[in-house]
C-alpha positions as MATLAB code, in Angstrom:
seq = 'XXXXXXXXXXXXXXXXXXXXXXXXXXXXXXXXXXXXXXXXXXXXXXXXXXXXXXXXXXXXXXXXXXXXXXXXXXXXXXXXXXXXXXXXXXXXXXXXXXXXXXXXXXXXXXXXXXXXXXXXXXXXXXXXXXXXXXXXXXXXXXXXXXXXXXXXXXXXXXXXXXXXXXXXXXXXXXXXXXXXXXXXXXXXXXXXXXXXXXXXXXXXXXXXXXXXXXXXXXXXXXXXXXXXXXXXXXXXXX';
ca = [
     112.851   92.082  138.441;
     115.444   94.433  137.177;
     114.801   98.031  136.533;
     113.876   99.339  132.975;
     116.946  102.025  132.011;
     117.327  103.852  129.033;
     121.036  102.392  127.964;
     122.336  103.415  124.248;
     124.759  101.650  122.158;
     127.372  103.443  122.863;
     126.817  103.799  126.825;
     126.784   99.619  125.956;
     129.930  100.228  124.744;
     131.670  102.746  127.456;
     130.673   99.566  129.684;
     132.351   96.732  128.039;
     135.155   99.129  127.481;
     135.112  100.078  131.302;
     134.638   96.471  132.723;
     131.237   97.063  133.768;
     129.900   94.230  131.935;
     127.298   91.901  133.974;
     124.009   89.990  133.013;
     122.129   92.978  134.773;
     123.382   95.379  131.891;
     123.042   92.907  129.174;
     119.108   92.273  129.981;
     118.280   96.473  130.653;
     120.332   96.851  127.105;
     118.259   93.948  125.246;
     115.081   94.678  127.005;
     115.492   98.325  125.478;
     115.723   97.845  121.956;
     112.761   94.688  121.938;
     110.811   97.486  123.116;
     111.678  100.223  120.754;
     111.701   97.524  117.990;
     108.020   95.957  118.875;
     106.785   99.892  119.047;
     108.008  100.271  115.539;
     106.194   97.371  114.479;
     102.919   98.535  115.707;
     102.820  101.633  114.735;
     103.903  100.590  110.770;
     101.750   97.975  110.921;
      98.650  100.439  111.989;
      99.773  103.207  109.973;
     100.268  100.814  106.372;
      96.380   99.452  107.379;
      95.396  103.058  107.640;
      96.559  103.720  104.028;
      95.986  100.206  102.265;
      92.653   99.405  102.638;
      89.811  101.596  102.053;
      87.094  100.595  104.752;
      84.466  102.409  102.606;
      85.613  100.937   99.663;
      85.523   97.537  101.651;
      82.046   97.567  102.560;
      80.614   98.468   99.294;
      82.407   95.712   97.397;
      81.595   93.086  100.299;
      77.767   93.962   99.552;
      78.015   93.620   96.046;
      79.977   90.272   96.803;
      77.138   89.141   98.695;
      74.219   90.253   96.072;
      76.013   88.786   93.335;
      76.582   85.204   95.207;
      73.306   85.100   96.560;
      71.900   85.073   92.729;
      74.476   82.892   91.519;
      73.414   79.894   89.336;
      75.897   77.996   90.748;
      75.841   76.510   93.983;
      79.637   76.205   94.812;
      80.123   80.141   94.228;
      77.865   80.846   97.541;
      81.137   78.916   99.743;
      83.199   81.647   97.969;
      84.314   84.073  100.795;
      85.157   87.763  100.794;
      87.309   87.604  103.769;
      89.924   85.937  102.270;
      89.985   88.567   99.505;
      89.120   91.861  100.419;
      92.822   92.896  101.040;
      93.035   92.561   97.393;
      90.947   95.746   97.232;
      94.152   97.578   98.443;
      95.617   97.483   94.783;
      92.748   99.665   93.502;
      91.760  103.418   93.423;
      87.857  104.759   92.440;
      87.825  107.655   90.577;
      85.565  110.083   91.577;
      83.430  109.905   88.708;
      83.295  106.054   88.793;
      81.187  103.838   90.362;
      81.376  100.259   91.448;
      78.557   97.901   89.735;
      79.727   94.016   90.762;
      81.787   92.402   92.721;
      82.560   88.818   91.418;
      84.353   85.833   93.035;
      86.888   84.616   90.406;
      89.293   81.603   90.342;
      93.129   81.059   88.211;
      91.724   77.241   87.598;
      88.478   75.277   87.744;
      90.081   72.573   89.680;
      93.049   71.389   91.892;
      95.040   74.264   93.516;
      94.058   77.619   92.054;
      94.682   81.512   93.462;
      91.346   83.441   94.425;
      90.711   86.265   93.398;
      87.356   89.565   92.628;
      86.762   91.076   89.746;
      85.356   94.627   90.410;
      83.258   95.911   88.031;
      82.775   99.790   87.706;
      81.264  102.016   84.724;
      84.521  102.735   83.100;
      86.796   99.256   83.512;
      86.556   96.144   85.194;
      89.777   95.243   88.000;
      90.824   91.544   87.540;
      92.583   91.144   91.083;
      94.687   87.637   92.038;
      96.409   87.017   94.954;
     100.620   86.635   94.498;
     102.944   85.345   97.231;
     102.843   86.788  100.330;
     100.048   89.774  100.183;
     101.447   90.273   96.926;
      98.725   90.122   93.457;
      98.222   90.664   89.777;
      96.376   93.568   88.925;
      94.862   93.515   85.359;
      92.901   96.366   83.842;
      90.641   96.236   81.605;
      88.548  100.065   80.047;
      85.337   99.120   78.600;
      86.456  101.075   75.206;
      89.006   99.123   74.360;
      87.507   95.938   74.953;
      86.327   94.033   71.632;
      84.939   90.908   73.290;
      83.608   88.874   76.694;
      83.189   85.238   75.929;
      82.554   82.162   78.008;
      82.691   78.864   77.644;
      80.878   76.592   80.433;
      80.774   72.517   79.960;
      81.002   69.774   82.972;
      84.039   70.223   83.886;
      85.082   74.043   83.344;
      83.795   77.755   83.563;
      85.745   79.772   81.850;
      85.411   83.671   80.950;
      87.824   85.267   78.445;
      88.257   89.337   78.294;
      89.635   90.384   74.775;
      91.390   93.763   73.868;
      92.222   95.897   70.824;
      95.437   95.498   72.004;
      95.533   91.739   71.241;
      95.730   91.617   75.092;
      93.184   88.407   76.288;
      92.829   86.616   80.032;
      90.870   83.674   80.720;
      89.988   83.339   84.148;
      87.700   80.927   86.451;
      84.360   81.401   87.733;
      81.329   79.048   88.511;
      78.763   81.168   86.675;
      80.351   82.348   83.886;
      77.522   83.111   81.934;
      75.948   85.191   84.235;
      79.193   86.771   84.978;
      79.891   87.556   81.206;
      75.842   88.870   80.408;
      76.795   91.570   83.141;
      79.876   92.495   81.635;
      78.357   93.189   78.494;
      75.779   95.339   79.880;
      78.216   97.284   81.679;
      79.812   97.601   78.420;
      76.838   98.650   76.540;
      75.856  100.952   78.941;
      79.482  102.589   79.022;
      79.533  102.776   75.004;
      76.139  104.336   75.098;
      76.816  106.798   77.422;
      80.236  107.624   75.361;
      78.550  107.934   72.101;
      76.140  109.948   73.686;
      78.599  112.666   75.107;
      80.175  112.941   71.559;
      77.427  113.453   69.526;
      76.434  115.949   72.381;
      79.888  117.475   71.878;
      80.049  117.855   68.011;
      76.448  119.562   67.915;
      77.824  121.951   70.563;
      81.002  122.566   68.022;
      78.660  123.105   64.885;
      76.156  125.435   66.664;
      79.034  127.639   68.003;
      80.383  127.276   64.546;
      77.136  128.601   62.917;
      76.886  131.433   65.111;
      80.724  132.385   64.475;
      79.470  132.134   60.613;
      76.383  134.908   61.408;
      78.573  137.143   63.264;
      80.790  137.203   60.411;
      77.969  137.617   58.041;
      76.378  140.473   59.887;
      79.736  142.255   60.247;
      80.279  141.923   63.814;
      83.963  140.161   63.169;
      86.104  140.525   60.653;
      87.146  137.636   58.346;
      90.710  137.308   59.786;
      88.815  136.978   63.467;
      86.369  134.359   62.237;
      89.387  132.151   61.111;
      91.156  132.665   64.395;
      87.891  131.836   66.361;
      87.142  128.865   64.052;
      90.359  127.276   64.520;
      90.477  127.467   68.496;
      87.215  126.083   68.266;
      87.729  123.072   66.240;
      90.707  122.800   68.731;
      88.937  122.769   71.444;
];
């Protein structure tokens, strides 16, 4: 076996140019840059895995996967897999405030060849995730406050589950259990509008207390009229 040496491209060169050209060289100069080459590759390879997919994120959506198949009405949605999917979850970031909710198997057709896909469910939007080409996907986005409507429409043939915007933005996509998929999605909606109505009315009582106070200081003599309109206005600002 011939000896491993560390030949460059232009030592390579120096020995065509000098005649010392042989099948000895050629292999030690080949041999050399499969190595380098196949090193590069691994280490890319590991460091783009490292960076990609979440493994937290990973196992909390696969368990959601699992609770929501396992209570599917639908008995061809417990062959869906999350294997096949999961990389998917690569083309999403969790805020810190959110938090996941469901994890759905979805589908771009109800029959012949169709493109899996999850939609991930959190309490501010819901991630409509399709694989594209070669680890490639569609992303959609949809925040529940700008949603106007989640229909579905489930007959014999079809389960289909339709996501409408203000922004006269709509996507119909597949899934076995459509119904039960969509009666989710509403109460995540609900719950997000609740909560949103709740922290504004919270807000603007906040803003007329502090306003009433400004008013009293004002009326006791503690400010001066020119500082209650400067202090009113930053407030209402705020």
């Amino acid at each position: 076996m011939f000896q491993t040496m560390n030949i460059s491209k232009v030592n390579m060169i120096n020995i065509l140019i000098t005649n010392k050209f042989n099948f000895q060289n050629i292999y030690v100069f080949i041999t050399n840059i499969m190595l380098k080459y196949n090193k590069c590759i691994f280490f890319t390879k590991k460091f783009l895995r490292g960076i990609t997919l979440n493994e937290n994120l990973v196992q909390v959506c696969q368990k959601l996967f699992e609770e929501y198949v396992s209570k599917s009405s639908s008995p061809l949605e417990t062959k869906d897999d999350f294997d096949g999917r999961k990389d998917l979850l690569k083309n999403i970031t969790i805020k810190e405030n959110e938090v996941i909710k469901c994890v759905a198997p979805i589908h771009t057709g109800n029959w012949g060849v169709t493109r899996n896909g999850l939609l991930v469910a959190t309490n501010l939007r819901i991630f409509v995730l399709f694989k594209k080409g070669l680890g490639g996907a569609d992303v959609h986005t949809f925040y529940y406050n700008k949603i106007v409507s989640i229909d579905y429409k489930k007959t014999f043939l079809a389960s289909d589950l339709t996501i409408s915007t203000n922004g006269d933005k709509e996507l119909t996509i597949a899934c076995f259990s459509s119904d039960t998929l969509a009666n989710l999605l509403r109460d995540f909606m609900e719950e997000a509008t609740t909560k949103r109505d709740t922290l504004q009315s919270t807000e603007l009582n906040s803003v007329v207390e502090q306003l009433e106070k400004l008013h009293n200081l004002k009326q006791s003599g503690a400010i001066s009229e020119e500082e209650y309109n400067i202090l009113k206005q930053k407030l209402i600002k705020s």
